[in-house]
N, C-alpha and C positions, 0 to 999 in steps of 0.2 A: 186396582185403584192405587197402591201402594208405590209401583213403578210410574204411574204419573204424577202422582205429588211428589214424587222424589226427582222426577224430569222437572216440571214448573222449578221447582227448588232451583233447581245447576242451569236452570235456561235465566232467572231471575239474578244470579250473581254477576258482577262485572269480572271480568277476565282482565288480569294484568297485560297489557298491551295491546290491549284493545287499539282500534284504528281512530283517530282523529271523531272520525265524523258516526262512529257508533251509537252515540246519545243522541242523535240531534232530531228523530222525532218527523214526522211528515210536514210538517211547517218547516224544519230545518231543509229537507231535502228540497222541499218547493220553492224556498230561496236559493240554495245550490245551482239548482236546474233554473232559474230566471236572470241569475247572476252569470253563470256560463253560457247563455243564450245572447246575453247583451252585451258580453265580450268578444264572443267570434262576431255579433253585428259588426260591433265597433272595427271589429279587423276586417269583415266588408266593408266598409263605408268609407277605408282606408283613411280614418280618424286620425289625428296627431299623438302620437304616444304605439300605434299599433305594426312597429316594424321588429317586435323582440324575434330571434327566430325561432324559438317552441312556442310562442304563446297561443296559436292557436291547439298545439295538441293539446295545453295544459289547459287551455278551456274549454277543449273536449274530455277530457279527464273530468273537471268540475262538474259538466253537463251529465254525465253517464254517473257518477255519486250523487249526482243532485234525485236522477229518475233511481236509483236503486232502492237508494234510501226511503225516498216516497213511496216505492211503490210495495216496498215488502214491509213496511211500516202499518204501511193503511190496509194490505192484506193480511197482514195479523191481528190485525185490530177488525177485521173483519170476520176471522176467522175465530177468535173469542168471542164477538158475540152472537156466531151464528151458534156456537157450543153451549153458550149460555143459556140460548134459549130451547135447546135440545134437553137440559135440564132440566 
């Protein structure tokens, strides 16, 4: 019992240098991922503004932060309360 309140502890500090987008929570992620989806549109639709030449990898970069963040966000958060209730 001693080794896991001691984990929660060092899992619950922020770490100096943390990445940008480590806080931002499954609503953060699900704007990440809807906001990189509707820039590579916009580079389909060959919109006015979409001839940068990385913009599409960096809005697949955005897309793939957007779904990590959501998805191991919402699986921990899944994963506490299934523990919770095992308690």
């Amino acid at each position: 019992m001693r080794s896991e309140q001691r984990q929660n502890e060092t899992r619950d500090q922020e770490v100096p240098g943390d990445a940008w987008w480590a806080g931002l929570g499954p609503v953060g992620g699900v704007v990440l991922l809807l906001t990189g989806l509707g820039v590579l549109l916009w580079i389909f639709l060959d919109l006015p503004g979409a001839r940068g030449p990385h913009l599409s990898y960096e809005a697949a970069k955005i897309v793939a932060i957007g779904a990590v963040v959501a998805g191991t966000t919402l699986l921990a958060r899944r994963r506490k309360d299934r523990d919770a209730a095992e308690d």
